[in-house]
C-alpha positions in Angstrom: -91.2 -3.3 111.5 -87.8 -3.0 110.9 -86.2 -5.9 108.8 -83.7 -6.8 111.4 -86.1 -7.2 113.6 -88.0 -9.7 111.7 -88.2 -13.6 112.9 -86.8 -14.7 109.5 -83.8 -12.2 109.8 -83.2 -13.4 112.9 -83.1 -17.5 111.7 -80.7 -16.5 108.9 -78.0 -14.4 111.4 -78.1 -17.7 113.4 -77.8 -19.7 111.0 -74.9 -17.8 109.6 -73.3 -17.3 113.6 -74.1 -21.5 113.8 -71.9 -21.7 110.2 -69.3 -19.7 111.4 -68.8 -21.0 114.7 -68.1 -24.5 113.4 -65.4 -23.8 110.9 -62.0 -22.7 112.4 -63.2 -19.4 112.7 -63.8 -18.1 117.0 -67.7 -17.7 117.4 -70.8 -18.6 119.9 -73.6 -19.8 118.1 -75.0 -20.6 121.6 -75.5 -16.8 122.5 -77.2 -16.6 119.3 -79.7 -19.3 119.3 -80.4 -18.5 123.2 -81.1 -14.7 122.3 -83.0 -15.7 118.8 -85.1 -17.9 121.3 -85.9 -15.5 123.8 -87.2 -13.0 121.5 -88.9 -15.6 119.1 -89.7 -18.8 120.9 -92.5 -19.5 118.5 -90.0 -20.2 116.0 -87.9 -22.7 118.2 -88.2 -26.0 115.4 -86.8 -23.5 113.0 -83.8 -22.4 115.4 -83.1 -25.8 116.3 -82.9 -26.9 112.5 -80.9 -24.0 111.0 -78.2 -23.6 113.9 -77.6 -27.5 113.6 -77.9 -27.4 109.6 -75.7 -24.1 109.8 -73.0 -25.9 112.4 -73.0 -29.4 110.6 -72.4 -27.2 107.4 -69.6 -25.9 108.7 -68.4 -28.7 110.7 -68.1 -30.1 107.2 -66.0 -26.9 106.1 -63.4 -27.9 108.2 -63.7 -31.6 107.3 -63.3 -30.7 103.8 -60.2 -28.7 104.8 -58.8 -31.7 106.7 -59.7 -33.5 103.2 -57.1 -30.7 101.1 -54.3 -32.0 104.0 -52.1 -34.7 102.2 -52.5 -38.6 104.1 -48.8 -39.6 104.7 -48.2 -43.6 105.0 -45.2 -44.4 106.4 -42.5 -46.5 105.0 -43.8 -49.5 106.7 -47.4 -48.9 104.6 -49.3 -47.5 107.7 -50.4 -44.2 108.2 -48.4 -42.2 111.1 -51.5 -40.5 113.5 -50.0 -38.1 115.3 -52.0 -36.8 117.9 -54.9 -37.4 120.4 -57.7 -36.1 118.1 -56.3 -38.4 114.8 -55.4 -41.4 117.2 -59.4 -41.4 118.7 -60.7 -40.8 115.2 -59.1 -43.6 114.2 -59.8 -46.0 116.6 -63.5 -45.0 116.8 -64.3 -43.5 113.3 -67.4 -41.3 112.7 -69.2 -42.2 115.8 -66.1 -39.6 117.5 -67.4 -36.6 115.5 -70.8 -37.0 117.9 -68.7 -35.0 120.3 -68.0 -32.3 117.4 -69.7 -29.7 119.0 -67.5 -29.4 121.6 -65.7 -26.4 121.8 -62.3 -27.1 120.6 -61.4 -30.5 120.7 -64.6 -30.1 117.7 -62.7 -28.6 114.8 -59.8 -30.9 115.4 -61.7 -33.9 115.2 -64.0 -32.6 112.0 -60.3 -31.3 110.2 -58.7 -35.0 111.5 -61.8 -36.9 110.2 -61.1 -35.3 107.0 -57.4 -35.8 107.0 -57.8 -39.5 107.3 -60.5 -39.9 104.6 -63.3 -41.1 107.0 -66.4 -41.5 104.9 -68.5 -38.6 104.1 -72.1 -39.6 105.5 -71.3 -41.3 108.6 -69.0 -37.9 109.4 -72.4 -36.2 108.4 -74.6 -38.3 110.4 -72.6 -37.9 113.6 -71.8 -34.6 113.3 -75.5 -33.4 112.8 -76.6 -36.0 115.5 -73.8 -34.6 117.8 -75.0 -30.9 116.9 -78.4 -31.0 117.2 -78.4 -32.7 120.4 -76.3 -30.0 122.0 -78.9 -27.4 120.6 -81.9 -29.1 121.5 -80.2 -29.1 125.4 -80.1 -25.6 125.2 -83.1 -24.7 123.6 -84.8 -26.5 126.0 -83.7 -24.9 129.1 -83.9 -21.6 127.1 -87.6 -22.1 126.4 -87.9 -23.7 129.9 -86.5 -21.1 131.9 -88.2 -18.4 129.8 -91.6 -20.0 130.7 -92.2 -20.6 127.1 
């Protein structure tokens, strides 16, 4: 058998695709995991765990980038949040990078969480939660409508 056709070529290609779709790079780990599941639904846990492990990696990427951005404080000694993404971070912290997955507002609010120093494993925690519950959505109507 050819070796890209192999189950275990296949979960590291999404996991890569899930990576690279969650850093500022354009990508659809969606199409990925949805075509890795039709082929191989056997191996759904393993999809599931490696797209959301490869898109909270990344999703971390970009935190980490947000992290390199110098904090300003203002003359008055508070920070100036410019912006929706910062201004909703701020008010509601980690539990706003559960909607990190989302395409485009997600990158802003993983680069802003990093920008304004949010702790590290909450940011984690969310992100992954926020990830892997989009994922397991659309695993499930993959598997579901593919009668698997």
């Amino acid at each position: 058998m050819d070796l890209i056709a192999t189950p275990e070529a296949g979960l590291l290609g999404l996991f890569l695709a899930s990576f690279l779709a969650a850093t500022l790079l354009p990508g659809g780990s969606e199409v990925a995991l949805v075509a890795f599941l039709t082929v191989h639904p056997e191996q759904s846990i393993a999809a599931l765990l490696l797209a959301t492990l490869g898109n909270t990696l990344g999703g971390l990427t970009t935190y980490g980038m947000g992290r390199l951005i110098p904090f300003k404080v203002g003359t008055d000694g508070t920070a100036n949040f410019s912006g929706r993404h910062a201004a909703m971070l701020y008010r509601w912290g980690p539990a706003a990078l559960l909607l990190s997955w989302a395409p485009l507002v997600g990158d802003a609010l993983c680069a802003a969480a990093g920008w304004l120093r949010l702790p590290l494993l909450p940011c984690v925690l969310w992100m992954a939660a926020g990830k892997a519950a989009r994922y397991g959505v659309l695993a499930a109507l993959t598997l579901y409508f593919n009668g698997s």
